[in-house]
N, C-alpha and C positions, 0 to 999 in steps of 0.2 A: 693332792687328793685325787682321787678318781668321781669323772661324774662326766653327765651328758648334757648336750644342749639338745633338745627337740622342739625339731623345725628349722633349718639351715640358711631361711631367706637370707634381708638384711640386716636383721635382729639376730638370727642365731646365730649364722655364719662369722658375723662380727665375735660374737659373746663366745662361742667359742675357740676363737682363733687367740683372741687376748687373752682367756683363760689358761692356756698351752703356755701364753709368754711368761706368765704369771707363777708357772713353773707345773703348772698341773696335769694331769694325765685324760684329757679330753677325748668322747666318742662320740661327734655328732650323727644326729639322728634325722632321717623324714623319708615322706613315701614317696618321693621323687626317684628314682633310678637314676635319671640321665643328670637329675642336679651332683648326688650324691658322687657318681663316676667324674663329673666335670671338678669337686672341690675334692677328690682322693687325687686328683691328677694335679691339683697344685693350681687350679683356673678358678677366680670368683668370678662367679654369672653376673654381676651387678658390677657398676662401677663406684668404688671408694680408696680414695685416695691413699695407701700405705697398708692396703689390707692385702692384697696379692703377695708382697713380698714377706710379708710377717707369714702367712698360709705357706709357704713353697716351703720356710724356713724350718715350721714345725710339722709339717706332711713333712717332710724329711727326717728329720728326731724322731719321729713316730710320736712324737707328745699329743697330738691329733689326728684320729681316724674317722673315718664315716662308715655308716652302714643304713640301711632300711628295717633292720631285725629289731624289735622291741626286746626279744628274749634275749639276744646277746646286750642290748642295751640296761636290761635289769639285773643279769649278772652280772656288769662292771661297775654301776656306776650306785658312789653312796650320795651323792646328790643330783639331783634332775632336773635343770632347767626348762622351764616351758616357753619355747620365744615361736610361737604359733601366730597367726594372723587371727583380727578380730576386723574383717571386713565389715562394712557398713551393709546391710540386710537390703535385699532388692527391692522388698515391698513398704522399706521406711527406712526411716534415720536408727536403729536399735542397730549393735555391736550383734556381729553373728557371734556367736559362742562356738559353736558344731564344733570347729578346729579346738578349743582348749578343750572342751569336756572330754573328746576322742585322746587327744591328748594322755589327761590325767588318769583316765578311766588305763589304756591300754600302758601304762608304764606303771600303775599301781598291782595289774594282772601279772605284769614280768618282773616283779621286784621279787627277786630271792633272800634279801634280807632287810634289814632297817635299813629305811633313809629319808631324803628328804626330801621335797619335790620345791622346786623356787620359782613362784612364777611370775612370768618376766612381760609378759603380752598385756597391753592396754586393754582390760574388760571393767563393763557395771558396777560400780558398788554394789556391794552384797554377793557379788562372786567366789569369793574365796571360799568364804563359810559353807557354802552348797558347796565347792568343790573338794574342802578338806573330806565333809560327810561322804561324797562320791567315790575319794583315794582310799578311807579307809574301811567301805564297803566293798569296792574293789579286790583289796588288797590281800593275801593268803595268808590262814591260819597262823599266827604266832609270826608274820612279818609287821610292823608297825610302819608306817606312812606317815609321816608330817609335812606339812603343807606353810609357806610362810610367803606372804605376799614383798618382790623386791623390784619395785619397777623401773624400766628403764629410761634414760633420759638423752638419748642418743639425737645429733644431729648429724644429718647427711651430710658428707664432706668432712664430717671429723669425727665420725664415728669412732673409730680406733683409739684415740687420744681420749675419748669424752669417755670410753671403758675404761683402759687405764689408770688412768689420769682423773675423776668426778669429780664435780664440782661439790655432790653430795651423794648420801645413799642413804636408800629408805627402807627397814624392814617391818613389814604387816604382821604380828602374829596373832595366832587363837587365844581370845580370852575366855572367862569363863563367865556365869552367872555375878560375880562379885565386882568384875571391870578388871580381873587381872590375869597376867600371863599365865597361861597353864604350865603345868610341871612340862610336860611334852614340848612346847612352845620354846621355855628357855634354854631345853637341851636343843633346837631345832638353830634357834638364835648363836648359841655355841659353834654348832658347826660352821653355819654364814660367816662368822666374826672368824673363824680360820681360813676359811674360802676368799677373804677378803683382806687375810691380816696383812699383805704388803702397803693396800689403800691404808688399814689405819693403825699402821707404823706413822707414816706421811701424812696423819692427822686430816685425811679426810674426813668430813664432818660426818656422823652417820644418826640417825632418827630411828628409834624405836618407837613401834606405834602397834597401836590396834589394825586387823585387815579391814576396815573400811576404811579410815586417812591412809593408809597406805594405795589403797586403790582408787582413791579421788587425785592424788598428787599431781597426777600424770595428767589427766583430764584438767585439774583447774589450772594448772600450770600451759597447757596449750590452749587452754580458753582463755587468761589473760591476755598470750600473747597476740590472737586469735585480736582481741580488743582492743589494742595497743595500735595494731595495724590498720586495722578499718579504721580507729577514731582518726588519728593522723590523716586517712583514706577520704572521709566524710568530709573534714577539714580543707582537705585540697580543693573539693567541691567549692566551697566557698569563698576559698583565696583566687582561685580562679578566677570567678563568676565578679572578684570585685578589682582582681588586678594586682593582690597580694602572688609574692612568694615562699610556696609551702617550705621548700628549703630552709630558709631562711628562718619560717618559723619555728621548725622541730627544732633546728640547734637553738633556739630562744626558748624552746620550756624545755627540751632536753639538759640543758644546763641545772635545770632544777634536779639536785640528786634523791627527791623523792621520786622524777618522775622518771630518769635518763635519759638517755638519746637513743638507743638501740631500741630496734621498730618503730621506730616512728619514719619512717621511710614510705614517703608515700610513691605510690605507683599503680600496677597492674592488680595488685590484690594477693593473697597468698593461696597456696594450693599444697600439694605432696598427701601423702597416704598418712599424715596422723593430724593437724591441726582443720580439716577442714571435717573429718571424719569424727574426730573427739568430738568437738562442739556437738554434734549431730549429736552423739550417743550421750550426751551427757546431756540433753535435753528432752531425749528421748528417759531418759531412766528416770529425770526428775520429774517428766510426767507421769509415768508407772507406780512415782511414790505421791500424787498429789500435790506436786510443787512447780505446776506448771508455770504457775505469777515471779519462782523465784530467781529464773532465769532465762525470763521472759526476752530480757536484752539481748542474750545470744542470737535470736529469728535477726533481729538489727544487724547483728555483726555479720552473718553471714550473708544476708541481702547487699549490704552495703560492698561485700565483696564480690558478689556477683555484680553489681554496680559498674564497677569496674572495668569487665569484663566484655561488657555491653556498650559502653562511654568509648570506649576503648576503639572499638568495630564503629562507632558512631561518626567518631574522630576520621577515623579513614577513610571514608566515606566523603566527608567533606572535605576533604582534601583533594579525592579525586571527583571532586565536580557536582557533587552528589551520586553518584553511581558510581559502583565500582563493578558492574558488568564488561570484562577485557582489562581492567587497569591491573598493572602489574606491581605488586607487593612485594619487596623483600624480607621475609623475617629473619631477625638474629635472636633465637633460643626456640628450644621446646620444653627445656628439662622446667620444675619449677623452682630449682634455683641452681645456681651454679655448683662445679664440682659433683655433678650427679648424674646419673642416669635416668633415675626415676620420672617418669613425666605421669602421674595417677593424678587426677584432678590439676593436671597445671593450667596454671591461665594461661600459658603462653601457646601453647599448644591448641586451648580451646579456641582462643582469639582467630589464630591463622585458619583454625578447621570452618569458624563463621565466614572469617571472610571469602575462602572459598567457596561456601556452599551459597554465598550471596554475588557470587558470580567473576570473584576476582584468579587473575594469574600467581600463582600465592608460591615462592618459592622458600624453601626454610632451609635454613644450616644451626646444628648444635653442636656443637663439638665431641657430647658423647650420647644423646639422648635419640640420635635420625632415627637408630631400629625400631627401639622402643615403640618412638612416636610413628615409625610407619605401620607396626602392629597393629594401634589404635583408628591409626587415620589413611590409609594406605593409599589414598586417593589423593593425598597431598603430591607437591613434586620436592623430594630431598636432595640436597647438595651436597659438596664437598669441601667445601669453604663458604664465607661469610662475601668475600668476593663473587662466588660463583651467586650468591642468593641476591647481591643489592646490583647487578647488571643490567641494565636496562629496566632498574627499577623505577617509578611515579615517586611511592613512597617509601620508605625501609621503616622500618619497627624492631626495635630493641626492646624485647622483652625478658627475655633472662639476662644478668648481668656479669655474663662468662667475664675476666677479666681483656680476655683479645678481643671483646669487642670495645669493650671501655675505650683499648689504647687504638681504637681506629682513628687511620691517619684521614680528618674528612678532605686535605684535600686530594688525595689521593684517591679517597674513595667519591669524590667530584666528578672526577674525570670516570666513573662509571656507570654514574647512573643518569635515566631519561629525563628526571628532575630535582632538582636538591631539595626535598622537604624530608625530616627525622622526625619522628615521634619519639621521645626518648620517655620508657614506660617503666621504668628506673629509675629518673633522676639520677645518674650516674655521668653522664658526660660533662663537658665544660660548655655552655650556649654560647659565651661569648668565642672561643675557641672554632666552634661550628660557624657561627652566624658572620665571624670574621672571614671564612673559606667561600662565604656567597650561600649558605644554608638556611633554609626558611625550621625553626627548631620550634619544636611544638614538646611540653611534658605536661605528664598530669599534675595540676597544682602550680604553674604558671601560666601567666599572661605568653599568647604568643608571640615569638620572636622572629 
């Protein structure tokens, strides 16, 4: 099929590249020049794991092009992906829209025949419906525009795979007065169900639904997780504070396969550009519809995670003496989790930017995230190694849990720095492993060691 991805971040860029493997004739879309020229030349701006080599693959076959042109993008394409950003709004917690309605509006104006627009970007419930009215207000004389809500469920680090490959897939469409799909809708559905037929050959699950379940999916599904991770988070508080280990306990209800074990990891708190952002916007909407009591709990979960973040800085503090004006810090990460570049709300990131501005020598190494985060924080000092960061370090702090730092050797890394104390903000190393090399090992949710 021929069709567009608009907007080429890490949403689109992904969703388009896999769409090309999938055999399809892709022309991604956005008003970037210098992005647009960097992914025609075969380079992702972003780091993801298995996405550069798939892009050079199909920038070769020509099965994927870019361009900035909405006009050329409306005479090619019979489906139109919307993978835009919905940044969290400066003046609150509410999803900016600007980018999708600019979006819909200007690909509805270049459509030279029917098709269909899919969209792919985490927005408000109640979005769709105003935006289908929008496409086919838009839209020119005797072109038909159909709108159907399919959101994406991508994780950083396996993006690629999680297109491919879904665990599931959701489509939104227009109903009518009566609660059912409109004629428009099922032929819209039609085309999706070809757009996707290799996923469900392979019997991936797929959910047809109304455009508001469809656009809550995403939302309540990163707000569990969102819950999952503070309660664990809150808990450690308390395992602490009495001498329990939080370890210890997540694999004791994790075992429970109502509850599992995956997030329940307690540590630094969670971050990245959709779980801390969703929460926000999805308590902001449910107060716009008068449901402010109904997810009241979300303020908790996100407090709890700043929590974190603060305990965190508190921690190192007391370790260097109570002041840490001159004490030298080494941090290991910025990104907010491994495998990524991305550092947008990371805790690991914010941590080292406090403890700087609260007067420490703060030196940080990520493996892929230095630029990023010197974008952000440019007053930090960046390394080049995990070595070059814990050198004549007080304390070192492990806060993303890249794998090479896991497999630091401590006692090797002994003989570097100016004191042996770890804060391990992961729970990811071995204490007894450490505290055997002569390491004073501090994590959140244990007794100190």
């Amino acid at each position: 099929m021929r069709m567009t991805v608009i907007g080429t971040g890490y949403l689109g860029a992904t969703h388009a590249v896999a769409m090309a493997e999938l055999g399809h004739e892709v022309l991604g879309v956005d008003v970037d020049q210098a992005k647009i020229d960097l992914l025609a030349s075969g380079h992702v701006p972003f780091h993801e794991p298995g996405l550069p080599e798939l892009l050079r693959k199909h920038v070769a076959s020509g099965a994927v092009r870019f361009t900035t042109s909405y006009e050329e993008a409306g005479r090619f394409g019979d489906v139109h992906f919307i993978g835009v950003g919905t940044p969290q709004q400066h003046n609150g917690n509410a999803a900016d829209m600007s980018y999708v309605d600019s979006a819909v509006e200007q690909i509805s104006l270049a459509a030279t025949h029917d098709c269909v627009i899919a969209g792919k970007s985490t927005v408000p419930v109640g979005s769709a419906q105003r935006l289908q009215h929008l496409a086919r207000s838009s839209a020119r004389e005797g072109v038909a525009v159909d709108l159907v809500w399919n959101p994406e469920f991508l994780r950083e680090g396996h993006a690629v795979d999680d297109t491919l490959r879904p665990d599931r897939m959701v489509l939104g469409l227009e109903h009518d007065d009566t609660g059912h799909p409109t004629i428009a809708a099922r032929e819209a559905e039609a085309v999706m169900r070809e757009v996707y037929a290799q996923q469900l050959v392979a019997r991936t699950p797929l959910i047809v639904t109304d455009y508001q379940t469809a656009e809550l999916v995403k939302v309540a599904a990163n707000s569990f997780l969102a819950t999952k991770i503070s309660f664990i988070n809150a808990l450690s508080e308390i395992t602490e504070a009495v001498g329990g280990d939080i370890r210890t306990l997540a694999d004791a209800i994790g075992m429970d396969d109502r509850i599992g074990r995956k997030f329940l990891n307690a540590g630094v708190g969670f971050g990245g550009g959709c779980l801390p952002k969703d929460i926000r916007a999805l308590r902001a909407r449910s107060a716009e519809l008068g449901l402010d009591q109904s997810l009241r709990f979300l303020a908790e979960v996100d407090d709890i995670n700043s929590r974190r973040r603060e305990y965190t800085v508190q921690l190192t503090m007391n370790e260097c003496g109570g002041s840490l004006s001159g004490s030298r810090v080494g941090v290991l990460g910025a990104t907010f989790k491994p495998e990524s570049d991305d550092v947008r709300d990371s805790p690991a990131l914010d941590i080292a930017a406090r403890l700087h501005s609260m007067g420490a020598d703060v030196r940080l190494h990520d493996p892929q995230g230095n630029a990023n985060a010197a974008k952000r924080y440019p007053r930090l000092e960046y390394v080049d190694s995990a070595e070059e960061a814990v050198t004549g370090a007080e304390v070192i702090l492990l806060l993303t849990e890249w794998q090479q730092f896991r497999d630091l050797d401590p006692v090797r890394t002994a003989e570097l720095v100016a004191r042996r104390t770890i804060i391990d903000g992961r729970n990811v190393l071995d204490p007894e492993e450490w505290m055997g090399a002569g390491w004073r090992y501090l994590a959140l949710g244990r007794r100190p060691m």
